[in-house]
C-alpha positions as CSV (number, residue, x, y, z in Angstrom):
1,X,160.3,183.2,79.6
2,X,157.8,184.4,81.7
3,X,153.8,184.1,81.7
4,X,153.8,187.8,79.8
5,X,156.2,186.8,76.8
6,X,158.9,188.4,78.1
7,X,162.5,187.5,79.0
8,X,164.5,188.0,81.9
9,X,166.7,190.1,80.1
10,X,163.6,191.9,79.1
11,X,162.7,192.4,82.2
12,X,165.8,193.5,83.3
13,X,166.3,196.1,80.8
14,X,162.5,197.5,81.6
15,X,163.6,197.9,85.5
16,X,166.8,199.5,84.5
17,X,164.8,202.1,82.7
18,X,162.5,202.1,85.7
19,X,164.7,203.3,88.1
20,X,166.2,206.6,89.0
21,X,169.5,207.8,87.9
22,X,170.9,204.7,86.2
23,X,169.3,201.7,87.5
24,X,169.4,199.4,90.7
25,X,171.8,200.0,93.5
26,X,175.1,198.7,92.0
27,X,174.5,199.4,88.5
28,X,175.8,202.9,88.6
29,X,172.5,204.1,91.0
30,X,172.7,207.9,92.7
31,X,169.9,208.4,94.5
32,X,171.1,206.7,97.7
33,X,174.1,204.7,99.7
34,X,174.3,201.3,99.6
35,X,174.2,199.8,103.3
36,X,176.1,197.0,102.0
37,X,175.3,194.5,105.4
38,X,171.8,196.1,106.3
39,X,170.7,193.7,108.7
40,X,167.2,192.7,106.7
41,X,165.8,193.7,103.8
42,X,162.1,195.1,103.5
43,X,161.5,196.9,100.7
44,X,158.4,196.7,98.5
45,X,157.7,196.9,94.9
46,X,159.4,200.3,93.9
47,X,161.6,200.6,96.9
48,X,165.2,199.8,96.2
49,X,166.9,197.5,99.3
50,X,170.2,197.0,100.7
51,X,172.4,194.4,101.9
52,X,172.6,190.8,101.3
53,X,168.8,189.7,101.2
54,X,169.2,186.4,103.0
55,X,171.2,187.5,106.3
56,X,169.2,187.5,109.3
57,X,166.7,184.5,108.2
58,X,166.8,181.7,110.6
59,X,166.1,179.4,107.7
60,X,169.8,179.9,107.1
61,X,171.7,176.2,108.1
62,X,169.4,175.1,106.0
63,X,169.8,177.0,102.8
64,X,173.5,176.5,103.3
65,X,172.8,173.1,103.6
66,X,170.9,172.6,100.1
67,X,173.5,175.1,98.9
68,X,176.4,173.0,100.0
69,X,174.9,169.7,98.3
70,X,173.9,171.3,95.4
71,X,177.1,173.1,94.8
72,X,179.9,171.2,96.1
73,X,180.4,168.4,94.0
74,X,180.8,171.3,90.9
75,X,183.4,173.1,93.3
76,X,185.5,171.0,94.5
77,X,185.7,169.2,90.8
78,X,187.4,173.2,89.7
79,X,189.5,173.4,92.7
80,X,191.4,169.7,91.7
81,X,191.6,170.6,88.2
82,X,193.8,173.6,89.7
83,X,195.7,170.5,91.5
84,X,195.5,172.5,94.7
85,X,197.7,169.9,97.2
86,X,199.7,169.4,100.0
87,X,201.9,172.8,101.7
88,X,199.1,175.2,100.0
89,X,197.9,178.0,101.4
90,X,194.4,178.8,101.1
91,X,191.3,181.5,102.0
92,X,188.0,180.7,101.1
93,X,186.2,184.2,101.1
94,X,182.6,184.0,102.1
95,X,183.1,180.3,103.8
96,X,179.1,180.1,104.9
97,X,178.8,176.3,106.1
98,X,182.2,175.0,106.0
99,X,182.2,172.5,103.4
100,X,185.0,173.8,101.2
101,X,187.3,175.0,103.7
102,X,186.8,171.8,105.4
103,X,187.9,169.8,102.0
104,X,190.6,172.2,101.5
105,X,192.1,171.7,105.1
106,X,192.1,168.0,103.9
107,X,193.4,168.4,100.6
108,X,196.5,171.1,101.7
109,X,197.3,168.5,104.9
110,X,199.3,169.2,107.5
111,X,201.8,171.1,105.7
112,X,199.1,174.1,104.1
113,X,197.0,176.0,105.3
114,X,193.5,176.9,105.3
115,X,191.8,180.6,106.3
116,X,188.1,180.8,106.1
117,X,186.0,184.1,106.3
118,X,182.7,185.3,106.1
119,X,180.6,188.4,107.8
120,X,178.8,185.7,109.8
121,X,180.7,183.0,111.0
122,X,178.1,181.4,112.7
123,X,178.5,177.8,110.5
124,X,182.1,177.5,110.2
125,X,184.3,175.1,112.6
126,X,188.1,175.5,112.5
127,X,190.8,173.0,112.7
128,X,194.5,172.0,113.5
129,X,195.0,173.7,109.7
130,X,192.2,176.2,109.2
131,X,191.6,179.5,111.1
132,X,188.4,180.8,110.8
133,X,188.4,184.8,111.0
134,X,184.9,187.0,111.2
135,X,186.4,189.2,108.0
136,X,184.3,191.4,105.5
137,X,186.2,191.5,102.0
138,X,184.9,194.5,101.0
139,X,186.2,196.5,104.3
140,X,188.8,194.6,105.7
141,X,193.0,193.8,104.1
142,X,193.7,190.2,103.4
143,X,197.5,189.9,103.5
144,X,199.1,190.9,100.8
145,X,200.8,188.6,98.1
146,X,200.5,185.3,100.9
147,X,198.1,182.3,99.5
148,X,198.2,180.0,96.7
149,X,194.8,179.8,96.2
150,X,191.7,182.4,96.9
151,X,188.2,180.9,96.6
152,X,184.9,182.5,96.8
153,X,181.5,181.6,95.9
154,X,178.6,183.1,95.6
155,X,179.9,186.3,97.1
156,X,180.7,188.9,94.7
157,X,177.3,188.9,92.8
158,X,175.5,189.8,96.2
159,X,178.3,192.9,96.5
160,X,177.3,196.1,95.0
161,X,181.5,197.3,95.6
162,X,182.6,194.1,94.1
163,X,185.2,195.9,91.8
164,X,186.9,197.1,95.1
165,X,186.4,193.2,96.9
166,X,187.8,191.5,93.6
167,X,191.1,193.5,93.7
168,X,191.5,193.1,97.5
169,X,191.3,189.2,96.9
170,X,193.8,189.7,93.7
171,X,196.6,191.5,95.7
172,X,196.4,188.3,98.4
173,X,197.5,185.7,95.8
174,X,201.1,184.7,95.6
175,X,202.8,185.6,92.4
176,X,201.8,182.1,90.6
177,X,198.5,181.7,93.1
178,X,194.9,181.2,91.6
179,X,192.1,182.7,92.5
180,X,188.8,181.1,91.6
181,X,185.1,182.2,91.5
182,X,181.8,180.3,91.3
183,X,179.0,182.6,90.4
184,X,175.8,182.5,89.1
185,X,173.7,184.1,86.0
186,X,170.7,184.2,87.5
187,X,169.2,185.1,84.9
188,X,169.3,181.0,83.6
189,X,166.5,179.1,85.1
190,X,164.4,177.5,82.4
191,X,161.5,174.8,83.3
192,X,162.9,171.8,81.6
193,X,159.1,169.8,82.9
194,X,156.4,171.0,84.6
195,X,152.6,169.2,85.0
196,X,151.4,172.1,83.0
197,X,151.5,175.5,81.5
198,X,150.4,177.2,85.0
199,X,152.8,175.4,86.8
200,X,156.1,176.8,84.6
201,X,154.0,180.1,84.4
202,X,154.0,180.1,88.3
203,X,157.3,179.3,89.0
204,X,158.5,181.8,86.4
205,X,156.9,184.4,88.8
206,X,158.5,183.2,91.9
207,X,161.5,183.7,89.3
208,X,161.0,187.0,88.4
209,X,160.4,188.4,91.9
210,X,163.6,186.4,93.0
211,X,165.5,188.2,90.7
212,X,163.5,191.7,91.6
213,X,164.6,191.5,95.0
214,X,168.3,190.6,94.1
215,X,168.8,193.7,91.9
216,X,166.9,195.8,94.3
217,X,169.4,194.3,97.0
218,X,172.9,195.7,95.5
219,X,173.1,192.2,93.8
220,X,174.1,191.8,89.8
221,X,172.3,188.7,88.9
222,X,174.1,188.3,85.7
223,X,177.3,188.7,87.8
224,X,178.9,185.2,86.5
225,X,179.3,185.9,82.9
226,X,180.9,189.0,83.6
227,X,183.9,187.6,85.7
228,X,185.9,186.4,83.0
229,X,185.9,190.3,82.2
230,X,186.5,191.4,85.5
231,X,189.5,188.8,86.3
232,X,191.6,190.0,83.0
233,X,190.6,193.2,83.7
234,X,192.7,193.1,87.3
235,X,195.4,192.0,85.4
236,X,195.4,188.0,86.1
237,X,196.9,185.3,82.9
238,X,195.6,182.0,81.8
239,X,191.7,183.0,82.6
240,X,189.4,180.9,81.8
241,X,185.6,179.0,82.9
242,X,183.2,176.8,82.5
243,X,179.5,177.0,83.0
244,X,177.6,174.4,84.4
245,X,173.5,174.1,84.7
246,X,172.0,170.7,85.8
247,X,168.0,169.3,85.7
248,X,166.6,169.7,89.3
249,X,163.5,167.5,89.6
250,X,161.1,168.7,92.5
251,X,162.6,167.2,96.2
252,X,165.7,167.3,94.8
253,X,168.6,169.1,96.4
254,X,168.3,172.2,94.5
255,X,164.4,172.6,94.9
256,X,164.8,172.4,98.5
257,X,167.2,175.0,98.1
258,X,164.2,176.8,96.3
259,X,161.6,176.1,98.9
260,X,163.6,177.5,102.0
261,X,163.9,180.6,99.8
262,X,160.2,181.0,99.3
263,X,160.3,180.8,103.4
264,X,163.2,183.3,103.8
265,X,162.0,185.8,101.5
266,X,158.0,185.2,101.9
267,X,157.2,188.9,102.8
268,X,159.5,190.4,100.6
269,X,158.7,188.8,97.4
270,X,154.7,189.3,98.0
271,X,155.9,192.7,98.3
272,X,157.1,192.7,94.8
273,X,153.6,192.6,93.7
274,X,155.2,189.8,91.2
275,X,153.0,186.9,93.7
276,X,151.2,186.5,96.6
277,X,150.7,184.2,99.5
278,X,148.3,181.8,98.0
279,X,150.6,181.4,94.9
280,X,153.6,180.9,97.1
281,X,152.0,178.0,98.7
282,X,151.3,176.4,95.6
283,X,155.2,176.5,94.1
284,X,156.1,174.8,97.8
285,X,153.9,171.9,96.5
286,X,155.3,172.5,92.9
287,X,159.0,172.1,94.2
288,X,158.1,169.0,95.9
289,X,156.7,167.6,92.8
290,X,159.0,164.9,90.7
291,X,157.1,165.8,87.6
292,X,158.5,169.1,87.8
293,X,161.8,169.9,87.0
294,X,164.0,173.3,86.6
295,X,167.0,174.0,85.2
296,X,169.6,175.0,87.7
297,X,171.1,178.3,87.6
298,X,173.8,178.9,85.2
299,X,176.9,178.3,87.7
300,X,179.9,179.8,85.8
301,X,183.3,178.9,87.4
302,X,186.3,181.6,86.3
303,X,189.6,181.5,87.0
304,X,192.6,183.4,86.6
305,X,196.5,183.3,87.8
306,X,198.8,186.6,89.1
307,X,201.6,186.5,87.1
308,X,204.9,185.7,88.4
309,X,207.6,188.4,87.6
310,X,209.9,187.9,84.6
């Protein structure tokens, strides 16, 4: 809840209203084409963006980084509990820093293999058994019907044409293969602790204009809870998920993660008119702070299996 009483959802439903012709870009918008890969952002209060909204910062090994460590142990506990193992073939959509493809090369051994894409592959390293391929999901084939396994996180909520990414990764799974998702409902970030009442009401502006910037981005910020939908919708058997959220005191991974965002995105969120400078510099401090602490975002793993034919 936010300093004015109102929920995210609130808020959410007041910008849909807000904007032209059905809402932000990716929630059925008309007024103009989504650059899906704009290089930057801009944008001000008002002005809808386009393209992934952390790209071009040079903050990015480092949001990877806190991203990697804050997500990882979460991820790779999903992709054993689908006993992926020896001989499997793999793609991790959207590979960013390496980490998973790197634990899946090790888990699939010498007899699997891994493929690892992204639009920028800038922070990933390949191996005897994993290729690393510049590859945008929403533009370019996978092979069809070829791995065992198709992982992405973090990806499909920042794509406005998500629909047509989600079926491209569906048609490259084996009859049998999994594919699994970690997303986010970004919508989940309570202040568990905070030093007092202006601190949480601070941070739930930073918040707000986070999520401001994401909508106005092409992004659906309540993506994750919609991907069990999505998954039996293309047709895929024994769906299922699990959500996860986790306290993250200030220094901790995930508030690092937090602070290299304020950095990234300083321009654009004073833009929002949501906060300015001065109150920027204050939630660095605040995220720094162990008497502080957020809830994560809600991370909602979903997966689903093509069927084999009868």
């Amino acid at each position: 809840m936010y300093a004015d009483g109102r929920r995210i959802d609130e808020w959410r439903a007041t910008r849909a209203e807000s904007t032209p012709e059905g809402g932000p870009i990716g929630h059925g918008a008309t007024t103009r084409t989504l650059t899906r890969r704009a290089r930057g952002c801009g944008g001000t209060d008002g002005v809808l963006m386009t393209g992934y909204v952390f790209e071009t910062s040079d903050l990015l090994d480092e949001q990877r980084k806190y991203m990697q460590q804050s997500l990882d142990p979460m991820t790779i506990a999903r992709l054993e509990s689908l006993e992926v193992g020896p001989g499997w073939r793999c793609v991790d959509v959207g590979g960013g820093g390496g980490s998973i493809a790197r634990w899946l090369g090790e888990r699939v051994g010498d007899t699997g293999h891994v493929l690892v894409t992204d639009v920028d592959t800038g922070g990933l390293a390949g191996a005897h058994n994993v290729t690393v391929r510049l590859h945008d999901i929403v533009d370019d084939e996978l092979p069809d019907a070829e791995f065992d396994l198709v992982h992405a996180r973090l990806v499909l909520l920042h794509l406005a044409q998500r629909d047509r990414a989600l079926a491209r990764m569906v048609r490259a799974l084996k009859p049998g293969g999994w594919l699994l998702l970690v997303e986010f409902d970004c919508t989940w970030m309570p202040v568990l602790s905070a030093p007092d009442d202006a601190a949480e009401a601070l941070f739930g502006r930073f918040h707000e204009a986070l999520c401001h910037l994401l909508s106005g981005s092409g992004a659906d910020i309540a993506w994750g809870v919609r991907a069990y939908r999505a998954l039996q919708d293309q047709g895929l058997v024994e769906v299922g998920n699990r959500a996860h959220a986790e306290a993250w005191p200030g220094d901790s991974a995930g508030c690092r993660w937090l602070h290299v965002n304020s950095l990234q995105l300083q321009e654009q969120l004073i833009g929002t008119g949501l906060i300015t400078d001065v109150e920027l510099d204050a939630l660095r401090g605040l995220l720094t702070d162990p008497t502080f602490v957020v809830s994560s975002y809600l991370t909602i793993s979903t997966w689903g299996r093509r069927a084999t034919a009868v």
